[in-house]
C-alpha positions as CSV (number, residue, x, y, z in Angstrom):
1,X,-1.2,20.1,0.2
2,X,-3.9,19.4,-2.4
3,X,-5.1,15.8,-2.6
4,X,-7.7,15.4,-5.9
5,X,-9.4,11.8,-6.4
6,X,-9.3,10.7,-10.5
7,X,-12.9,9.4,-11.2
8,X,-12.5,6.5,-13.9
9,X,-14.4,4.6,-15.5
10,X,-15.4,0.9,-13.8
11,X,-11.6,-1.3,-13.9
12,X,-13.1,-4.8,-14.6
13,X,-12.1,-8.2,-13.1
14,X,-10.4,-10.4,-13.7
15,X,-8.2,-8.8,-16.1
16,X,-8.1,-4.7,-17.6
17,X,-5.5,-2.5,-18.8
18,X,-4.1,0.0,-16.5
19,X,-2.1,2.3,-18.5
20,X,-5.5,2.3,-20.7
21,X,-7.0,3.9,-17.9
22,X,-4.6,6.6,-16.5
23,X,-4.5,7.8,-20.3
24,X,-8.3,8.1,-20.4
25,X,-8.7,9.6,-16.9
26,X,-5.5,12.0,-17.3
27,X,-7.1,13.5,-20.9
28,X,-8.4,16.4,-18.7
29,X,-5.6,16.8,-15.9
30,X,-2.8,19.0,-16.1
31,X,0.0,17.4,-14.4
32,X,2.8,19.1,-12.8
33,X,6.2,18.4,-11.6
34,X,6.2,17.3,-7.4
35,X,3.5,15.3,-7.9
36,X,2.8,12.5,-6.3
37,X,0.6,9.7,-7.6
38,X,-2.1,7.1,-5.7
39,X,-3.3,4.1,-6.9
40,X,-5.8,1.7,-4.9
41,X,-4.2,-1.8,-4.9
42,X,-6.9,-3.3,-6.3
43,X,-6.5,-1.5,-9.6
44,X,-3.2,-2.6,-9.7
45,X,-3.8,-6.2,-9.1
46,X,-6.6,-6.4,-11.4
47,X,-4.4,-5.2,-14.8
48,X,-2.4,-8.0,-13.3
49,X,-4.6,-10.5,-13.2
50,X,-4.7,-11.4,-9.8
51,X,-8.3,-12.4,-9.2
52,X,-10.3,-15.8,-9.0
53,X,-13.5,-16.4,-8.8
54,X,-15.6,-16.5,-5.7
55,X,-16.2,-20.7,-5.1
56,X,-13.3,-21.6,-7.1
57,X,-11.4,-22.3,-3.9
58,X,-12.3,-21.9,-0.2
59,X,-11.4,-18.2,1.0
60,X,-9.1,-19.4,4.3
61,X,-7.2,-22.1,2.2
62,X,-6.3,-19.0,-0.3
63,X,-5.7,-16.2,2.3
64,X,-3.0,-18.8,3.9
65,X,-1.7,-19.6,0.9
66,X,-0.9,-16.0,0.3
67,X,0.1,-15.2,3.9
68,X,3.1,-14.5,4.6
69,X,2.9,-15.4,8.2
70,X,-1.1,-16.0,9.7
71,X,-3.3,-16.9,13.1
72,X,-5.9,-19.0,12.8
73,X,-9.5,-17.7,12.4
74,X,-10.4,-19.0,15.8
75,X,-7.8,-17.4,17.6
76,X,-9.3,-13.8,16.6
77,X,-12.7,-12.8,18.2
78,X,-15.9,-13.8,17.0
79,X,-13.5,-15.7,14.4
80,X,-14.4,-12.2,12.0
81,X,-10.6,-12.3,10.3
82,X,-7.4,-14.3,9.7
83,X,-4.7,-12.1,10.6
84,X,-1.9,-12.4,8.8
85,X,2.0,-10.3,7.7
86,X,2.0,-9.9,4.3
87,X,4.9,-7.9,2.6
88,X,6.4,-6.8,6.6
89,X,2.8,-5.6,6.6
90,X,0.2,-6.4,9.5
91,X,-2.9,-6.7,7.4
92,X,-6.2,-8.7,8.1
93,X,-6.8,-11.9,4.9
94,X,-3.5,-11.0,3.2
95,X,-4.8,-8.4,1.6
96,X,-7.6,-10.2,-0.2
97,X,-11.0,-8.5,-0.4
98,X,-14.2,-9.2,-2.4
99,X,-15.6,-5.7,-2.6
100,X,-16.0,-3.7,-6.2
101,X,-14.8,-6.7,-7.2
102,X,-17.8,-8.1,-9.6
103,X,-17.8,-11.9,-8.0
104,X,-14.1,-12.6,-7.5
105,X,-11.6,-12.8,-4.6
106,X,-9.2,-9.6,-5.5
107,X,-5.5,-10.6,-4.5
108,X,-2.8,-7.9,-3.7
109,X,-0.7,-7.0,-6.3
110,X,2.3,-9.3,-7.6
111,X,5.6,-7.9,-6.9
112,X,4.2,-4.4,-6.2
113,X,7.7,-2.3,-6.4
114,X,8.3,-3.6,-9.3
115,X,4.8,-3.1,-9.9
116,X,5.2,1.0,-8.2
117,X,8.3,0.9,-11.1
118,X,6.5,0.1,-13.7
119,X,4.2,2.8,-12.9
120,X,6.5,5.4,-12.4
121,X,8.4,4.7,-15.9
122,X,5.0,4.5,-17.9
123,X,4.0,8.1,-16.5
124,X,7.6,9.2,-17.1
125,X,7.9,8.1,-20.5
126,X,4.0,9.2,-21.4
127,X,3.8,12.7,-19.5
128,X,7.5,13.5,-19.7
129,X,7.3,14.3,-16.0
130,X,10.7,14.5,-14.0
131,X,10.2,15.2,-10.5
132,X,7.1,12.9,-9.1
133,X,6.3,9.4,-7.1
134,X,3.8,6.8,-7.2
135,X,2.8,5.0,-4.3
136,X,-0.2,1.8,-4.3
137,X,-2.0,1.8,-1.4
138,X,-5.0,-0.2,0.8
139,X,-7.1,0.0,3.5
140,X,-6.1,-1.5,6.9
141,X,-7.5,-1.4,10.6
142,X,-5.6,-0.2,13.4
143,X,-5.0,-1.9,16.5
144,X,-7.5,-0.2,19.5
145,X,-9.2,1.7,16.6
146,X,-12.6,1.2,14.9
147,X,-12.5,2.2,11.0
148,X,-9.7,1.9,8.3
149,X,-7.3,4.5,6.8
150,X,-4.6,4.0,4.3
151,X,-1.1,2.2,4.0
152,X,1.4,2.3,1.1
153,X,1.9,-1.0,0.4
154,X,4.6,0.1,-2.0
155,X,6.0,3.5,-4.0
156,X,8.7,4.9,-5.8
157,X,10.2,8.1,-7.5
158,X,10.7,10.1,-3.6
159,X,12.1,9.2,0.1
160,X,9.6,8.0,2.0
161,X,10.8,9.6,5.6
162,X,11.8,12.6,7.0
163,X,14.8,12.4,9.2
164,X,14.2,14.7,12.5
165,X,17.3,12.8,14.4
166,X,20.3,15.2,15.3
167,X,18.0,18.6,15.1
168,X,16.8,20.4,18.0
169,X,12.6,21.1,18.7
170,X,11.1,24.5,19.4
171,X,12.9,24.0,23.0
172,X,16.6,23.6,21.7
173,X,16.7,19.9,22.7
174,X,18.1,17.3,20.4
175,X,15.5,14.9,18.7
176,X,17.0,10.7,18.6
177,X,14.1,8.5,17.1
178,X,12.0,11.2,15.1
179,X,11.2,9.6,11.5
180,X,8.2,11.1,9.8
181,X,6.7,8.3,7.8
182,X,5.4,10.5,4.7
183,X,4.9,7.8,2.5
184,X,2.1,6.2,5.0
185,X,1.0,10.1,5.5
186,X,0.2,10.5,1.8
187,X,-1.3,7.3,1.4
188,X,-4.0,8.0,4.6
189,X,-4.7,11.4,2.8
190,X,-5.4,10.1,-0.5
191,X,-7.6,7.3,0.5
192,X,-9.4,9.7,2.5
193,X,-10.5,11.0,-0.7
194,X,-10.5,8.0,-2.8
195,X,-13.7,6.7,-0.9
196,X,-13.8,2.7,-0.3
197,X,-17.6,2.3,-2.0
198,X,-19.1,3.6,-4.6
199,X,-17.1,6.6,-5.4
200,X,-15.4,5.0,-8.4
201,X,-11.9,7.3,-7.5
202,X,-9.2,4.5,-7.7
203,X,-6.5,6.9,-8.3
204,X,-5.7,10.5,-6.5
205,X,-2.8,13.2,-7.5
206,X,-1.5,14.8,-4.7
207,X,0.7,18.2,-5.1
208,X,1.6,21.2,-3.4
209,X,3.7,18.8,-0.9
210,X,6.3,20.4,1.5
211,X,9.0,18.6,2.8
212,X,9.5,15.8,-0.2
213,X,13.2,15.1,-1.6
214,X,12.1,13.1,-5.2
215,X,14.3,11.2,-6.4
216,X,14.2,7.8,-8.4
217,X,15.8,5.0,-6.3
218,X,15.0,1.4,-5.8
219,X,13.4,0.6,-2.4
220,X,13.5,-3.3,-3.6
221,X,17.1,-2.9,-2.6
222,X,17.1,-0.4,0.1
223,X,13.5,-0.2,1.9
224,X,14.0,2.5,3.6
225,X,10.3,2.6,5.6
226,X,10.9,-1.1,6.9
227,X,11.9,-1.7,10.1
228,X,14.4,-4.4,11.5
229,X,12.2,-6.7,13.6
230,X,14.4,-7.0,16.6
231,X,15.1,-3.0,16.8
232,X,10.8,-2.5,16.1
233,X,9.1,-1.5,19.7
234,X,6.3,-4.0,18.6
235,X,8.4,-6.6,17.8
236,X,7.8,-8.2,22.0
237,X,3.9,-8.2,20.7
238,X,4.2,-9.8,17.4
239,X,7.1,-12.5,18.7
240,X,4.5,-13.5,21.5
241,X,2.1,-14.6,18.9
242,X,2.1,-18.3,17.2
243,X,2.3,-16.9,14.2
244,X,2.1,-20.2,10.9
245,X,3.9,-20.1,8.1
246,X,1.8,-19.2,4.5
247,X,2.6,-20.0,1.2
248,X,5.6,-17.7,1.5
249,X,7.9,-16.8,3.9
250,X,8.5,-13.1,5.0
251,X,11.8,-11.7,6.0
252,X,10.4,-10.2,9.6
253,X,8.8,-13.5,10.7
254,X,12.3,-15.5,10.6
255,X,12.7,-15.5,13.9
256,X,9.3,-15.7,15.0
């Protein structure tokens, strides 16, 4: 697998063209087919507008506004975060962050299938590419774990898992829970080289990937990474919390 960061020029809050920029950075590329393409959240949130300035509203009132589900700030230790689900994700301030982001509060993007969709058809059209995907990721921590790797907060174009259940291991016996979540693989190995500072890489092009099935589908209709709450080995964990409603409601917290 071959994972190659695009270096762009700076994407400018609180408003810039995306498809602008994947046709200047692609001049040079050659694309191929089985491809599969990154792009940083923040990139993608930006061509949509969804940034307000630093002091034009107090940064707890928005993160809880666009929460999903969040814990207060002085339930986490030394008060550092709110945590909050966002999208079925566990992410710390719903997603917003204020880095690279020239004096605003950077949102996550707006719909970000659709958003992954729109992506996918643009390269489609413009590249006349058949075979590829496009996921959007971010950064998240891991519980027990210092640092942050990547999460696809969204993609299209391929199937996001590889089914193991009903074949046998190097032993001959049967495999019954084995997913392999490729989707959040790819998205930890193009982050990896997308940098989070200065690197100005807010795209990546992945190829040479083994065990990909492309095909265009619509996960808005059938997610096929998320997991049913009550069936998820976390869900005990993540019920036991007091979790507050946001500004929207998210389908895993109903029961919470």
């Amino acid at each position: 697998m071959l994972v190659t960061p695009i270096k762009t020029r700076k994407f400018l809050p609180p408003k810039d063209n995306l498809f602008s920029l994947i046709k200047e950075s692609f001049k040079k590329i050659k694309l191929a087919e089985k491809s599969v393409f990154v792009f940083a959240s923040k990139i993608v949130a930006i061509s949509q507008g969804r940034c307000l300035k630093i002091g034009s509203i107090e940064k707890d009132r928005l993160i809880k506004k666009e929460a999903d589900y969040y814990l207060e700030r002085d339930k986490v230790p030394k008060k550092r975060i709110i945590l909050t689900i966002k999208n079925n994700i566990l992410i710390s301030s719903a997603g917003i962050d204020e880095s690279n982001a020239r004096g605003y509060y950077i949102l996550w993007p707006e719909k970000p299938y659709q958003a992954t969709r729109k992506i996918y058809r643009f390269i489609k059209k413009q590249y006349k590419l058949k075979n590829f995907g496009v996921i959007i990721t971010d950064s998240r921590t891991t519980p027990k774990r210092w640092g942050t790797m990547g999460i696809a907060i969204a993609y299209y174009g391929f199937y996001p898992l590889k089914d193991y259940r009903g074949q046998k291991d190097i032993f001959g016996r049967k495999l019954k829970i084995t997913q392999a979540n490729l989707v959040d693989g790819l998205a930890v190995s193009a982050l990896f080289t997308m940098g989070e500072g200065i690197e100005q890489t807010p795209m990546a092009i992945i190829k040479d990937i083994k065990n990909i099935k492309f095909k265009e589908f619509d996960p808005t209709k059938k997610n096929l990474v998320e997991i049913e709450e009550k069936i998820d080995v976390y869900y005990p964990l993540l019920n036991a919390i007091k979790w507050k409603k946001g500004g929207t409601q998210n389908k895993f917290a109903n029961s919470l």
